[in-house]
Structures are given as structure tokens and as C-alpha cells.
C-alpha positions in Angstrom: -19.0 -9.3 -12.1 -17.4 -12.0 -14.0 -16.8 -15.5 -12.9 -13.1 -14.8 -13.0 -13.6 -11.6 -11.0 -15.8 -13.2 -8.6 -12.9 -15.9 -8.3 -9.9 -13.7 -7.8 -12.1 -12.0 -5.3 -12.7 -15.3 -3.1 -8.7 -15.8 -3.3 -7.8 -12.5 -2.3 -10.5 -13.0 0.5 -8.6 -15.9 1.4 -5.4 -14.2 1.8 -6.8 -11.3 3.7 -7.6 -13.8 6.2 -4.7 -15.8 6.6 -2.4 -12.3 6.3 -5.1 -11.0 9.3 -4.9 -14.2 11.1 -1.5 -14.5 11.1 -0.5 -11.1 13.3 -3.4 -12.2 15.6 -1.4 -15.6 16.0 1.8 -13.5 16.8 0.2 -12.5 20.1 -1.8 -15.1 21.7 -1.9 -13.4 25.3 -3.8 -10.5 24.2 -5.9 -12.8 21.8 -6.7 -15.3 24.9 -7.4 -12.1 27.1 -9.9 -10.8 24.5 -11.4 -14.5 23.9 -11.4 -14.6 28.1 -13.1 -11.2 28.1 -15.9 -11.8 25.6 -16.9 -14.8 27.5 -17.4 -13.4 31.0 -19.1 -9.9 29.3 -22.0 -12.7 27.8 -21.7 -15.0 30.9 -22.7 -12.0 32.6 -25.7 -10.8 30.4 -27.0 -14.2 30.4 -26.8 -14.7 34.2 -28.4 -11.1 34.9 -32.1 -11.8 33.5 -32.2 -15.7 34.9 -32.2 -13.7 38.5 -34.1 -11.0 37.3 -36.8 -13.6 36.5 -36.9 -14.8 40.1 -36.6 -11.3 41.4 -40.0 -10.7 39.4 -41.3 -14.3 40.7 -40.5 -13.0 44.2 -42.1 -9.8 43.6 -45.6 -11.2 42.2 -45.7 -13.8 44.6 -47.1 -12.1 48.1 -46.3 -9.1 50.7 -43.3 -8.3 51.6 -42.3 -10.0 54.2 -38.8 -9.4 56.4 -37.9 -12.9 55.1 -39.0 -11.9 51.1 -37.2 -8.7 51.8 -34.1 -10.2 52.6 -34.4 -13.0 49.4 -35.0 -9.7 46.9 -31.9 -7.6 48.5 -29.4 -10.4 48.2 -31.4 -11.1 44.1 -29.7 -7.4 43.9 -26.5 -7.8 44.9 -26.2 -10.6 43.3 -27.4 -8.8 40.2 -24.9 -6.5 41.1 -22.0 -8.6 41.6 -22.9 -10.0 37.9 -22.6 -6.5 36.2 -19.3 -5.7 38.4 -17.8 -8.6 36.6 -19.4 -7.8 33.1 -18.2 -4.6 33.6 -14.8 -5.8 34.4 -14.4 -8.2 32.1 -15.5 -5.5 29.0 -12.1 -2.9 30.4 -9.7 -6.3 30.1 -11.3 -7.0 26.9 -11.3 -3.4 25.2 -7.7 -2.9 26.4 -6.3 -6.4 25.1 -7.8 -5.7 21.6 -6.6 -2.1 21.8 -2.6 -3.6 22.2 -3.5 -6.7 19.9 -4.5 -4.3 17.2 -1.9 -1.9 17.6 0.9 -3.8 17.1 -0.5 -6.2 14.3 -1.4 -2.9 12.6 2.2 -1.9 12.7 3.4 -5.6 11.7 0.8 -5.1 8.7 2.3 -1.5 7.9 5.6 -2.8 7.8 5.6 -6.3 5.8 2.9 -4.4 3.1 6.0 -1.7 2.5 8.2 -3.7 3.0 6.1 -5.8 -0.1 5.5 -3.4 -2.2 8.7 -1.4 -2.1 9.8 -4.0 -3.9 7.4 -4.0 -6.6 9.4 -3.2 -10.1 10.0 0.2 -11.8 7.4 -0.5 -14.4 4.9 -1.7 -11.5 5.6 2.1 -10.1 5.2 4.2 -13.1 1.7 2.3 -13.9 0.2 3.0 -10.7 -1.4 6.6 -8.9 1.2 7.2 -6.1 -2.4 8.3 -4.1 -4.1 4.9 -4.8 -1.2 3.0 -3.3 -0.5 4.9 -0.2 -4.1 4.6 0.2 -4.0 0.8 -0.2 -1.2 0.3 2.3 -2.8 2.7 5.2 -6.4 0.8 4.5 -5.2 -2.7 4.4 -3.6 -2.0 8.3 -6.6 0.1 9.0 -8.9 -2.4 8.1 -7.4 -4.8 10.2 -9.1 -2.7 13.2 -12.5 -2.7 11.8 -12.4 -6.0 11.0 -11.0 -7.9 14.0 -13.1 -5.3 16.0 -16.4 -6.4 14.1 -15.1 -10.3 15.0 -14.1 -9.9 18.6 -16.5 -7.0 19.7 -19.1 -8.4 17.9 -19.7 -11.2 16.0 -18.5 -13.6 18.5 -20.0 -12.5 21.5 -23.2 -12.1 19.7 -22.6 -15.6 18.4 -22.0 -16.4 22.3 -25.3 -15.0 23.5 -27.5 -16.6 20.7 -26.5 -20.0 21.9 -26.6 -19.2 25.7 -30.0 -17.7 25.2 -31.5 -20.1 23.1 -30.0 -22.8 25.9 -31.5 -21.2 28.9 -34.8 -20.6 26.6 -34.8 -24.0 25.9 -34.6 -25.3 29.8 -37.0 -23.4 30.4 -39.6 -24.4 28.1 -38.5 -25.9 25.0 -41.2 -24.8 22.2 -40.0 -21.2 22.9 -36.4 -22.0 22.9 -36.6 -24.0 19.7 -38.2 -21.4 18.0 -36.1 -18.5 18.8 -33.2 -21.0 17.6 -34.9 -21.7 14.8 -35.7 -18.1 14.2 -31.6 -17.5 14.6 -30.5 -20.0 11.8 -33.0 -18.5 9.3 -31.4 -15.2 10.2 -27.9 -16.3 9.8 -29.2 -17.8 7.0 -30.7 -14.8 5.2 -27.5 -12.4 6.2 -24.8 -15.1 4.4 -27.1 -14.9 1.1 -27.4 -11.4 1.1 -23.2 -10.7 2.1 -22.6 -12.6 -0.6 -25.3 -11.0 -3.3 -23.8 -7.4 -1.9 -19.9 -8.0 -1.8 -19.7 -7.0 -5.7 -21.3 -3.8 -5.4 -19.0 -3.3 -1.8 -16.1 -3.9 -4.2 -17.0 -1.8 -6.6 -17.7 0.9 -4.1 -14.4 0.6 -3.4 -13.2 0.6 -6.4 -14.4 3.6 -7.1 -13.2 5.1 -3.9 -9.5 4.0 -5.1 -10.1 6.1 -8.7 -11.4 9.2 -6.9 -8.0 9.4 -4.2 -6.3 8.6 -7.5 -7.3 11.5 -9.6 -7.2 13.7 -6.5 -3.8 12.9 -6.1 -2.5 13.1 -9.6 -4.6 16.8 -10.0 -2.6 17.8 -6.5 0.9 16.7 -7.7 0.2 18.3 -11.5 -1.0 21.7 -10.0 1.3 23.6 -11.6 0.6 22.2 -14.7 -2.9 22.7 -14.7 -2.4 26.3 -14.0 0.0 26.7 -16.8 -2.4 24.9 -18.9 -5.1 26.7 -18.0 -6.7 23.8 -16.9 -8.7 24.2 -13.8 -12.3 24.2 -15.5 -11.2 20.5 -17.6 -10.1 19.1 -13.8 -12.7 20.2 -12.4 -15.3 18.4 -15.3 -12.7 15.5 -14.8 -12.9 15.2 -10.9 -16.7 16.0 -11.4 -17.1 12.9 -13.2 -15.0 10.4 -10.8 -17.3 11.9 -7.6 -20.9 11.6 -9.7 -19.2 7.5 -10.5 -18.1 7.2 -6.6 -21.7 8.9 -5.5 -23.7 6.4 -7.5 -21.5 3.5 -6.1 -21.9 4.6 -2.7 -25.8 5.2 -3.2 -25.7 1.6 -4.8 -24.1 0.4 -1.6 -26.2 2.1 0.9 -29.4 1.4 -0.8 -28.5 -2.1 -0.2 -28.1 -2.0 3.3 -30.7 -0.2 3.4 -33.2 -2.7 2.2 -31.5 -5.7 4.1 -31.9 -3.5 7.0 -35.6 -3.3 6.4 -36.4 -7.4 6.5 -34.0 -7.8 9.5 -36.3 -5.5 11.0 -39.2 -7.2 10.0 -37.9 -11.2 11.4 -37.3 -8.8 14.5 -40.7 -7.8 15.0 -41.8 -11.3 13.8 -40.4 -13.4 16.8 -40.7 -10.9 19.6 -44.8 -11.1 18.8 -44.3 -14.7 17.8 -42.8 -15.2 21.7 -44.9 -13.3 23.6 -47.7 -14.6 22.0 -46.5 -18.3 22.8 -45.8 -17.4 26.3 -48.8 -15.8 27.0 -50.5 -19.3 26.0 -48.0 -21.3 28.1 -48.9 -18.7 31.0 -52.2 -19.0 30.8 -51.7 -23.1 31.1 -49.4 -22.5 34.3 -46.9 -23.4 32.5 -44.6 -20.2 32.7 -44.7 -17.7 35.5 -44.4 -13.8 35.6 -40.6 -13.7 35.7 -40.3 -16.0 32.4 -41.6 -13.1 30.7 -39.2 -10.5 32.5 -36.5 -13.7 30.8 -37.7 -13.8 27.6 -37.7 -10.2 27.1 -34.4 -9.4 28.5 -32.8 -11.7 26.1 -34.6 -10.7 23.3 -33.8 -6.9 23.8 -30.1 -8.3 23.9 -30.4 -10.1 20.9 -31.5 -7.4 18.8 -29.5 -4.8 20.5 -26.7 -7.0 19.6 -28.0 -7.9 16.1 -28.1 -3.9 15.7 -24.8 -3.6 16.6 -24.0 -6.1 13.8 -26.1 -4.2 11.2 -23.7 -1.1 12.2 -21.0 -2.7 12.0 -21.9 -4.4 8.6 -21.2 -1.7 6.6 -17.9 -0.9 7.7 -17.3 -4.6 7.8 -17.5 -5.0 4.2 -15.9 -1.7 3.8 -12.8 -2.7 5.2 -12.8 -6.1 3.3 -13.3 -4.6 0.6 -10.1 -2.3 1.1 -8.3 -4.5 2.2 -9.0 -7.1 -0.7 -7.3 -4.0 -3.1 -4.0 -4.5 -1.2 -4.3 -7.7 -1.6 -4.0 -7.8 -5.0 -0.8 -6.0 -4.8 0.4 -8.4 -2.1 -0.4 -11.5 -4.2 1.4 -10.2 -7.5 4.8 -11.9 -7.7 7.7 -9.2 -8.0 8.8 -8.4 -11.6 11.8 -8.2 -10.8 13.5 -10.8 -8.3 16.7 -12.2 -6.9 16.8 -15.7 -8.2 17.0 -18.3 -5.5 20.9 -18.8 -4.8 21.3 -15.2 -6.0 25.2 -14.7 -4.8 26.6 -10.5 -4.3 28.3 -8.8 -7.4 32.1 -8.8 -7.6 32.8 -5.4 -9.4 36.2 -5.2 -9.9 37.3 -3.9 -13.2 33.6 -3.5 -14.1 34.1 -4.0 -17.9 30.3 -4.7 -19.0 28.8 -6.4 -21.7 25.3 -6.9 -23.4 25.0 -10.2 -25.0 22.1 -10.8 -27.7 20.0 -8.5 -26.0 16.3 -8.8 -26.5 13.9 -6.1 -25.0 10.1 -5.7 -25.4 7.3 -4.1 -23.2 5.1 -5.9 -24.7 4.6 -8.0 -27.5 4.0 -5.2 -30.2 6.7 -2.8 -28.7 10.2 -4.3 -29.3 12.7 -2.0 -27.9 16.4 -3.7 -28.2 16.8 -6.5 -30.8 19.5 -8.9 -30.5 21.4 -5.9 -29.0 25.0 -6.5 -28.2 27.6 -3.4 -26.7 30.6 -4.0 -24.8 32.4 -1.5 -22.4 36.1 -2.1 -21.6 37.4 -1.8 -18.0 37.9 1.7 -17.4 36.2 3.2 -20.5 34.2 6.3 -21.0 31.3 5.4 -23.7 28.8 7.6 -24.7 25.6 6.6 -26.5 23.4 8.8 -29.3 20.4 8.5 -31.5 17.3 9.8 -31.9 14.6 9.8 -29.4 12.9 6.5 -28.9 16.3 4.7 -30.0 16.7 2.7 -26.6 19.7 4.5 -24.9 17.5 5.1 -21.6 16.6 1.6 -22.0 20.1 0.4 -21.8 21.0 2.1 -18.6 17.2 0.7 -17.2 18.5 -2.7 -17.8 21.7 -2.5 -16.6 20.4 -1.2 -14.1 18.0 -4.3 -13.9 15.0 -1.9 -13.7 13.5 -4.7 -16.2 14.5 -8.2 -16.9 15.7 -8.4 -20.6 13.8 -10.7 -22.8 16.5 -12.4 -24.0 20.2 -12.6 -24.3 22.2 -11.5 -21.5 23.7 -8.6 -19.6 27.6 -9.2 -18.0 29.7 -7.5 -15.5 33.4 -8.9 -14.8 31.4 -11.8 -16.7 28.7 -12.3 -13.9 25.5 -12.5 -15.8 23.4 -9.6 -13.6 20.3 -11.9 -13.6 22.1 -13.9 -10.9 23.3 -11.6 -8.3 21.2 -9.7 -6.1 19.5 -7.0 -7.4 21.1 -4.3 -4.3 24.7 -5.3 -4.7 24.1 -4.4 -8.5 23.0 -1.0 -7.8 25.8 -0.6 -4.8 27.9 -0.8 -8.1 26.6 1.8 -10.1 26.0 5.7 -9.4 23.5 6.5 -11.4 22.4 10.7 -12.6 19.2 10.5 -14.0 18.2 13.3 -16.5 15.5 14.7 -14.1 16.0 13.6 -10.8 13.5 13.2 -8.0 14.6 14.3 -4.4 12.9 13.1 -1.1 10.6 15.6 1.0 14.3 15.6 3.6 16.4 18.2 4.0 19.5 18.5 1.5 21.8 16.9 4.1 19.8 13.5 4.3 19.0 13.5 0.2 22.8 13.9 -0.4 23.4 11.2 2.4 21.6 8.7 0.5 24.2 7.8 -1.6 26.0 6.4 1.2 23.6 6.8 4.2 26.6 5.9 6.6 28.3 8.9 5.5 29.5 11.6 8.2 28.1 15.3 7.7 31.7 16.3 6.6 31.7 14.0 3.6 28.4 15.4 2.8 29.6 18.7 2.7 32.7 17.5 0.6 30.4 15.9 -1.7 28.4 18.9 -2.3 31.3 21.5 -2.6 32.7 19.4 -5.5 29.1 19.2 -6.8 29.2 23.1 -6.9 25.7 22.3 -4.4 27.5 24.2 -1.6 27.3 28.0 -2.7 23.5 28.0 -3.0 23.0 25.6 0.2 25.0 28.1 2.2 23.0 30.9 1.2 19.8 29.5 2.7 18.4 30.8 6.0 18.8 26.7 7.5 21.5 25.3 5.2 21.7 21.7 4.6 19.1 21.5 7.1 16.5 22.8 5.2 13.7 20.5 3.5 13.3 20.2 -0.8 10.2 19.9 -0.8 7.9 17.2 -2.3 9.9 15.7 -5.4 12.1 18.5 -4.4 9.8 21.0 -6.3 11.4 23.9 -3.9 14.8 23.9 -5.9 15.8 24.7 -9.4 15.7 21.9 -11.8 19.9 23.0 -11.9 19.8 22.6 -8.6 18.5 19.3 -8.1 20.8 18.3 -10.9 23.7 19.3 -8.6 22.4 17.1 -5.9 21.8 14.4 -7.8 25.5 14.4 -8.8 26.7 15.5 -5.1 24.8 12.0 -4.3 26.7 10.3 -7.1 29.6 11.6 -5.8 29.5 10.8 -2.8 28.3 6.4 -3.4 31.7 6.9 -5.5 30.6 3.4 -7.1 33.3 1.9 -10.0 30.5 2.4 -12.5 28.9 5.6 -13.4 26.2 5.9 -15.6 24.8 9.9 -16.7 21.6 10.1 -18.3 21.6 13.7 -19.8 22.8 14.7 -15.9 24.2 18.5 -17.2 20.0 18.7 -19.2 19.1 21.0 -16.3 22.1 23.2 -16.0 22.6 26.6 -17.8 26.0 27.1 -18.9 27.6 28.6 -15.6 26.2 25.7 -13.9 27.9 23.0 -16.6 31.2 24.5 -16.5 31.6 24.7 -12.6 30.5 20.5 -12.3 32.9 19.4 -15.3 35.9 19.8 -13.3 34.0 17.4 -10.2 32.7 15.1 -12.6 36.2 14.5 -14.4 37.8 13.7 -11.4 34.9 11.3 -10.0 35.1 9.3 -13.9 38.9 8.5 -12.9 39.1 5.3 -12.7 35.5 4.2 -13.4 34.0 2.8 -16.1 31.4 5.5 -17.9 28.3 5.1 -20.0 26.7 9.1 -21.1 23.9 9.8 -22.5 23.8 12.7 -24.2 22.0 14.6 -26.8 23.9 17.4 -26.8 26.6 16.1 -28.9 29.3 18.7 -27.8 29.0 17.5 -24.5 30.5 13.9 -25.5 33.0 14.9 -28.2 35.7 13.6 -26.3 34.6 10.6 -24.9 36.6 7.2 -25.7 34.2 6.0 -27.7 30.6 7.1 -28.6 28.2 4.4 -29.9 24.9 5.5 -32.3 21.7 3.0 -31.5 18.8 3.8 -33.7 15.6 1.1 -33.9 16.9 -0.8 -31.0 20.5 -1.4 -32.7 23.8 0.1 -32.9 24.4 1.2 -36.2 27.6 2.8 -35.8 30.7 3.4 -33.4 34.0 5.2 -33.1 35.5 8.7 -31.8 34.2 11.8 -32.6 36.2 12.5 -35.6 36.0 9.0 -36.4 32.6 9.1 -36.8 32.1 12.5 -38.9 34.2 10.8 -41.1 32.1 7.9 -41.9 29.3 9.9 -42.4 25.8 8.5 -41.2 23.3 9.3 -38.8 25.9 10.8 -36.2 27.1 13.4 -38.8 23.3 13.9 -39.8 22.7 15.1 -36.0 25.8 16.8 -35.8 25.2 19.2 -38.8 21.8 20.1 -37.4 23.4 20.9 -34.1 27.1 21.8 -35.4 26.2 25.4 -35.5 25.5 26.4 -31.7 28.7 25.0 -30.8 31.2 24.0 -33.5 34.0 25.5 -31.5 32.9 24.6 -27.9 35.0 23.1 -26.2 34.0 19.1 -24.8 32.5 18.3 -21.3 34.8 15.8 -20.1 37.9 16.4 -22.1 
């Protein structure tokens, strides 16, 4: 791993901490109850062996006596009392941390969406829809592991090592210095060794994130692998991604594995290296029977509890790991934001205008080049050229799907960089060329264009849409679910509810990418009728490459290489000759005489 990598790494480390810390902090109750809880559970398991040594004492010291008996029966209760409280103490514990977790685990599922919703349309379309839903649910799920590692744990474990080695050390201090000394060398050794494994933990993960990826992609592209006849290449595809994620995980394990294998050995080391010592200091007098009962009891703690963290180790790092991918999402700045002071968007007469625009997606790929269009208040403008011109692009940015370059883009003259990004969109209605429905029913995908709209106006929406013959005729109506993507419908049908949504936003701006692409001919004619009436009054930008479909617009612009070359009506146009006559002869003779989709 690079020095840059291994620095990104520590930051994002950095702000998985604070981000975790931070919903712990939002419920300090629970927190002090778990604290409260860990204490008593290793007060307890401290206090047991120190009378179990003079239970032992007691026991190897004569016959036994009425008076001896009575000393050894209240040793047990006492002992008893001790793991009542333990016991106790571990149900307040395990039930604070259950709440505490819950509900910072929801506060982490909301503020990540909430987060990366807002991530730009580019950030989208370069990421595996799999690999992100899969960052969000591990960054809240590793929260659990994690603070469970820390307060289950780590901590009490931490509490034990210093009450042992104190009590140790009272006792007889050679033994009790040594087991502390044996303690830093193990923290010691486990710092070096987290930090020599987090790499290959990361890449582990990494590799965890490409595997839910491709599985993901190969799910949603089924049908296209079967009409491909692709099953054999994405199965040699996913076979590869496993045999990378295999290795990593093998990489990872091995590595535990071995750590594992010294801990074990230090283990061994000071449990001889202590017995051996306090047989010496027994023979001497020094130490009696019960010291050994002592020294044992907290030694089998310690490792049982050093065990634990060895378990816990793994799926420790795991979830950092995890949750270190989300955080690089978290800690990239939004593309596309609402500059400070951003004030709401006054669309009145909506007459738009594109100023000098510059465009690029990246510094080899200009798109627009000092780019300039303007729509009157009111007017129906249609824009052409080849494929690859830029006319998606200019509905993208007015849209402000991307920031422009340079230049600017103006409604009512309000430059769109300045007002907030959602009363922009409130604005326009926009018909994309394939659109993408919910996994709703048809009621609450229609709804969305104005989701405080009653059923009725639904309906309304989708009769004019010509959505309501073919909703009717299924068995559970507007109630019945799309699909993922809304792959259950026709691609003509989820072109009329695209447009039923448009219809019913009813926004002063309307922009149509290619919105009739999907519809056979019946389909076009019953919608050109709905879609005249919902243009009244609006100011309209088509896109179109069917040219008959725009022949009577107001005015159709031609954009080719990021320009516009040409403008004018229809007839206008053909008259000047150029690239718009050029792509009306080669599609003049399907539909010279057809008559124009919004006349």
C-alpha cells in the first residue's frame, strides 16, 4: 500500500471514530449504564478468587471444626452474593448496549442516506448500485461489531488486567510486576501486528465490495446475459472476482492465524513463568495454598478474556475495514451543492437562457463550447443533431445534474448556480427517454410528481396519460407493484407513467427527452392530445430524433460538436439547407406526409 493510501486510510479511520463516537454521545444514559455495568461484571470477577483464596487457606489449614465450618459457609455466600451481582450487572449491561446500538444504528442509517442521496448524477452512474447499498448497511452494521468489541470487551478486559495485576501485586510484588510486565509486551506485540495487518484487512474488503458489485450488476443484467448468450463469460467473470476475494480472505486468515499462534505461546510463557515463581515463594513461606487458587483464577480470566479478544479481532478489523469504505463516500464533498446563501427559484415566465456555456467531463472530453441558446417565455423549442451532439447534455444541466464549466445558465435571469438545487427541479417536469420506475405500485410512482397529491388526481393524471386503460385491466389496479426499475411493464408503458407523473408536477417548464421513443404508433397518437394541453402555457425544450415529431414546434435549434449551428422553423430550415435537411432526407421518406406531434 502506498503512503498516500496508508494516509487516506488513517483519516478515514479518524472519521469512523468521531462519526461512531458521536451517536454514542447522543445517548449518555445507556452509555453510563454500559460503562456502570462493565465495572461491577470485573469488580465481581476480581472479588470472587481473593475469597476463593481464603476459602482454600481455610480449607488446608485444619479439621473442620463447627467454628471453620461456619467461616467456609459464609466464604460461600459471600461468593455467592459476588456472582448475583456479576450476574446482574452483565443483564443491565447487555440490555443498555442492545438500546445504545439500536438507535445509533438507525441515526447512522439515516444521516449515511441521507449523505449519499445527495451524491451527484455522475457520482451514481460511476458506482455498482450493490457496492453502495452494501456500504451503507455495513457502515451501521459495523457500528454493532465495533462498539460491541469496545464495550463487551476491550474495556473490561482492559479493567481486569489492571485489577489483577493490582491485587497480584499486594500480594507479592515480583509476581504482580511480572504479569504487568508480561501485559504491556502483549499490548505491545498486538498494536504492531493491527497495524502490519490493517492493509491486507482492507484489501479483504476491498475485494468483498468487487464481488457484491459484480454479483449485483450480473443480477440486474440477467436478461441481457441470456439474450447474449452469456452465462458461460459471467460465470468465468464471477469466477475470477471469488478466486481474487478467496486469496484475500486466505491472506487475511493466514494472518490471524499466525498472530494467534505467538499469543498462544506468551500465554503458555507466563502461566509456567508464575507458577514456577510461586512455587519458589511457597516454598520460602512466602505464599500460602490459596495464593495459588489467586493466581490461577486470574490467569484463566485473563486468557479467557484475551481469547475473547482474539475472536473478536477478526470481525473487529472487519467492520473497520467496512466501515472505512463508507467513509470514503461520506468524506467526498457533493458535486453538486447549494451554495451558501442559496435563495428558492422564482419561475414566473420561465424564459431560460444559456450564457457562454462551457461543458467538459473531463479535460479531454469537451462537450458544450461557449454554448449560448435562449428560450422565450412561453416557447416550444426543439433541439436536433446527431448523436453525441450535446442535446441530452443541455437538459442535464439545466437540470443542474452537473455544474457547467463555465458561462452561465439563467431562468427569469436567476443564474441556477445560486438557487437551491430542489426548487430548480420543483420547476421543471422532466420525461426522460427511458425512464426508471420505483419497485411501488403505479399509484405511489405516479404520486411522485406531486407526492401530496390525492388518489383522484392520480387517476386524472393517468387517464390523460392514456396509463388508465392498461392499469384498469390489471387483477390489483393502481395498486399493483412495477417491479424493480419497473421491468414488469412495457417500455410504452412506463413511458406513459413517466408522462402521467409529468402531468401531474404540472411544473411551468417541461422538458421531453425523446418521451414518445418507447411508444408504437397507437400509443403516440392517444398521448399527443394530453401532452398539447399540459405544453399550454409552459415553456418547452424536445428532444427528438424523429424529426416528424417536432415539425411544428416554434422553433427547432441544430447543435452538432457542442454548438448550435443552425436555427429556425421547420420549413425555415429545409430551406437553408445544412445538416437539418441532410437528416431530414435520410428520414423524409417514412413520414413525409405525417402529420406533427404537437401541432
Amino acid at each position: 500500500m502506498s503512503d498516500d493510501s496508508l494516509k487516506q486510510t488513517k483519516i478515514r479511520t479518524g472519521y469512523v471514530i468521531r462519526a461512531y463516537a458521536k451517536e454514542i454521545r447522543k445517548h449518555p444514559g445507556l452509555f453510563g449504564l454500559v460503562i456502570a455495568g462493565a465495572v461491577l461484571v470485573q469488580g465481581a470477577g476480581l472479588a470472587s478468587p481473593v475469597y476463593l483464596k481464603q476459602l482454600f487457606n481455610l480449607i488446608a489449614a485444619g479439621n473442620p471444626t463447627p467454628d471453620l465450618m461456619h467461616q467456609l459457609f459464609t466464604l460461600v455466600w459471600i461468593i455467592a452474593g459476588i456472582s448475583a451481582i456479576g450476574w446482574m450487572a452483565f443483564r443491565v449491561q447487555v440490555y443498555s448496549i442492545m438500546y445504545l446500538e439500536s438507535r445509533s444504528m438507525a441515526d447512522l442509517y439515516a444521516s449515511s442516506f441521507y449523505y449519499l442521496i445527495r451524491h451527484s448524477y455522475h457520482f451514481f452512474i460511476s458506482q455498482f448500485s450493490g457496492t453502495l447499498t452494501r456500504r451503507v448497511s455495513k457502515f451501521s452494521a459495523s457500528l454493532e461489531v465495533i462498539v460491541d468489541a469496545m464495550l463487551l470487551n476491550f474495556f473490561p478486559t482492559a479493567l481486569f488486567v489492571v485489577g489483577a495485576v493490582a491485587i497480584l501485586f499486594i500480594r507479592n510484588h515480583v509476581l504482580g510486576i511480572a504479569l504487568g510486565v508480561w501485559v504491556i509486551c502483549f499490548i505491545v506485540f498486538q498494536m504492531y501486528v493491527a497495524k502490519l495487518r490493517q492493509p491486507i484487512r482492507v484489501a479483504r474488503s476491498k475485494a468483498d465490495s468487487k464481488l457484491t458489485g459484480v454479483l449485483a450488476d450480473a443480477i440486474t443484467n440477467q436478461n441481457t446475459i441470456s439474450l447474449f448468450s452469456g452465462n458461460n463469460y459471467e460465470q468465468g467473470l464471477f469466477t475470477g472476482v471469488v478466486e481474487l476475494w478467496r486469496k484475500a480472505t486466505l491472506r487475511s486468515w493466514n494472518a490471524d492465524e499466525y498472530i494467534w499462534s505467538i499469543q498462544g505461546i506468551l500465554m503458555v510463557a507466563i502461566n509456567i513463568g508464575l507458577l514456577y515463581g510461586a512455587v519458589i515463594y511457597w516454598q520460602k513461606g512466602l505464599i500460602s495454598v490459596g495464593d495459588f487458587v489467586l493466581i490461577q483464577s486470574y490467569l484463566l480470566g485473563l486468557f479467557t478474556q484475551l481469547m475473547g479478544i482474539n475472536r473478536q479481532l477478526r470481525r473487529f478489523y472487519d467492520a473497520y475495514a467496512d466501515a472505512v469504505e463508507m467513509a470514503t463516500i461520506l468524506e467526498t464533498p457533493h458535486e453538486v451543492r447549494d451554495m451558501p446563501g442559496a435563495v428558492s427559484l422564482q419561475a414566473k415566465n420561465c424564459e431560460i437562457e444559456f450564457k457562454n456555456v462551457d461543458f467538459k467531463f473531463h479535460e479531454n472530453k469537451q462537450i458544450l463550447d461557449n454554448f449560448n441558446l435562449k428560450v422565450s417565455a412561453g416557447e416550444k423549442l426543439a433541439l436536433v443533431g446527431p448523436s453525441g451532439a450535446g442535446k441530452t447534455t443541455v437538459t442535464k444541466l439545466l437540470l443542474r445534474l452537473y455544474d457547467i464549466t463555465g458561462g452561465s445558465i439563467e431562468i427569469d435571469g436567476q443564474n441556477i448556480a445560486e438557487v437551491t438545487q430542489d426548487s430548480l427541479r420543483d420547476a421543471i417536469a422532466f420525461v426522460p427517454q427511458e425512464p426508471i420506475l420505483f419497485h411501488r405500485t403505479l399509484m405511489e410512482n405516479i404520486r411522485y410528481g406531486r407526492r401530496d397529491a390525492t388518489d383522484a388526481e392520480v387517476i386524472e393524471a393517468a387517464k390523460k396519460a392514456h396509463c388508465h386503460e392498461f392499469i384498469s385491466l390489471l387483477p390489483e389496479k393502481y395498486e399493483t407493484f412495477v417491479g424493480e426499475r419497473g421491468v414488469k411493464l412495457s417500455g410504452g408503458e412506463r413511458q406513459r407513467v413517466a408522462i402521467a407523473r409529468a402531468i401531474l408536477k404540472n411544473a411551468p417548464i417541461l422538458v421531453l427527452d425523446e418521451a414518445t421513443s418507447s411508444l408504437d404508433s397507437e400509443s403516440e397518437a392517444l398521448i399527443q392530445e394530453a401532452l398539447q394541453i399540459l405544453m399550454q402555457g409552459k415553456t418547452v425544450i424536445v428532444i427528438a430524433h424523429r424529426l416528424s415529431t417536432i415539425m411544428k414546434m416554434d422553433r427547432i435549434v441544430v447543435i452538432e460538436g457542442g454548438k448550435v449551428v443552425a436555427q429556425g422553423t421547420h420549413a425555415e430550415l429545409l430551406k437553408e439547407g445544412g445538416l437539418y435537411k441532410k437528416l431530414w432526407n435520410i428520414q423524409a421518406g417514412g413520414f413525409q406526409d405525417a402529420g406533427g406531434y404537437l401541432g
